[in-house]
C-alpha positions in Angstrom: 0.0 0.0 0.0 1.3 3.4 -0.8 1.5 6.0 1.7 -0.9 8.8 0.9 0.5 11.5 -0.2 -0.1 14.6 2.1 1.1 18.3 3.2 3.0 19.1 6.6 -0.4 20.4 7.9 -2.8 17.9 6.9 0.3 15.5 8.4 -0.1 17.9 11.4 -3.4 18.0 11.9 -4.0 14.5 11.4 -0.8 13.3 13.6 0.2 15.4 16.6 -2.7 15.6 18.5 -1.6 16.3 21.7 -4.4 14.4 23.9 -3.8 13.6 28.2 -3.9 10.3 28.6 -5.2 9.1 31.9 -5.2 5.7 31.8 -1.5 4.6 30.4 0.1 1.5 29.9 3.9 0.8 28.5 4.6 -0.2 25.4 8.2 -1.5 24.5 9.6 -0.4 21.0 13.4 -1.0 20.0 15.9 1.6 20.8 16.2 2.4 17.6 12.6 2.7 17.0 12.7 5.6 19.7 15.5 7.1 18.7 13.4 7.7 15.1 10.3 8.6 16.5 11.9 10.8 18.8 13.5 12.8 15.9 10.2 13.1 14.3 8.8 14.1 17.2 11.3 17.1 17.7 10.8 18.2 14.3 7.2 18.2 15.1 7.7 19.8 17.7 8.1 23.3 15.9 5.0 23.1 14.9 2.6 21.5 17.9 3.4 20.4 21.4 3.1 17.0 20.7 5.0 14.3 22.4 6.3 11.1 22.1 3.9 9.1 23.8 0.8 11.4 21.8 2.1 11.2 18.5 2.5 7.2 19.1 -1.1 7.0 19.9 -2.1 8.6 17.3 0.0 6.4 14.9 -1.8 3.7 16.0 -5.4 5.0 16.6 -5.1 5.8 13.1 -3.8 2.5 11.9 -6.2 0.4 14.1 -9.1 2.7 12.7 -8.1 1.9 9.2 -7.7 -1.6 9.4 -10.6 -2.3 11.5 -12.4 -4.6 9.1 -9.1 -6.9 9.0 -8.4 -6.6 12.5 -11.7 -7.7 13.3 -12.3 -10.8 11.1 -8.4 -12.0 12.5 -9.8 -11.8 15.9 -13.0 -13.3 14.7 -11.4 -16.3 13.3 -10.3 -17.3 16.7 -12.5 -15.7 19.2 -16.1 -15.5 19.6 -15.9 -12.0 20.9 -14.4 -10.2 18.2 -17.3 -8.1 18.5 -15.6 -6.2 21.7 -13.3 -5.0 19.2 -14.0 -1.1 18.8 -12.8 1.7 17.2 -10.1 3.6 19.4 
């Protein structure tokens, strides 16, 4: 799948999202992983106040909302609750 093609503000506007999240829980990544997001991050950061941990959840709000469809007919092949699965 190509990536859509977009402009730093609809990246923005669509990415960094700087939300409070009350309810955490970690989520290990590799070092160098980090070390790349964190350079995005900083780069965003002239633009927004998004951090790390925001613009993460936001990657993968937005990937989990696109493939919801798949996600749920994996979990539906071997669960009967699939149906729990919702939209972040």
């Amino acid at each position: 799948m190509k990536p859509k093609k977009r402009t730093r503000e609809e990246y923005i506007k669509t990415y960094c999202q700087d939300k409070v999240m009350r309810k955490r829980k970690a989520v290990y990544i590799s070092s160098a992983m980090h070390k790349t997001l964190e350079m995005i991050v900083n780069e965003l950061k002239k633009d927004t106040h998004i951090t790390l941990s925001s613009y993460v959840n936001m990657i993968i709000i937005h990937h989990v909302n696109d493939y919801m469809y798949l996600l749920k007919k994996l979990v539906d092949d071997g669960r009967d609750d699939a149906s729990n699965i919702t939209s972040p």
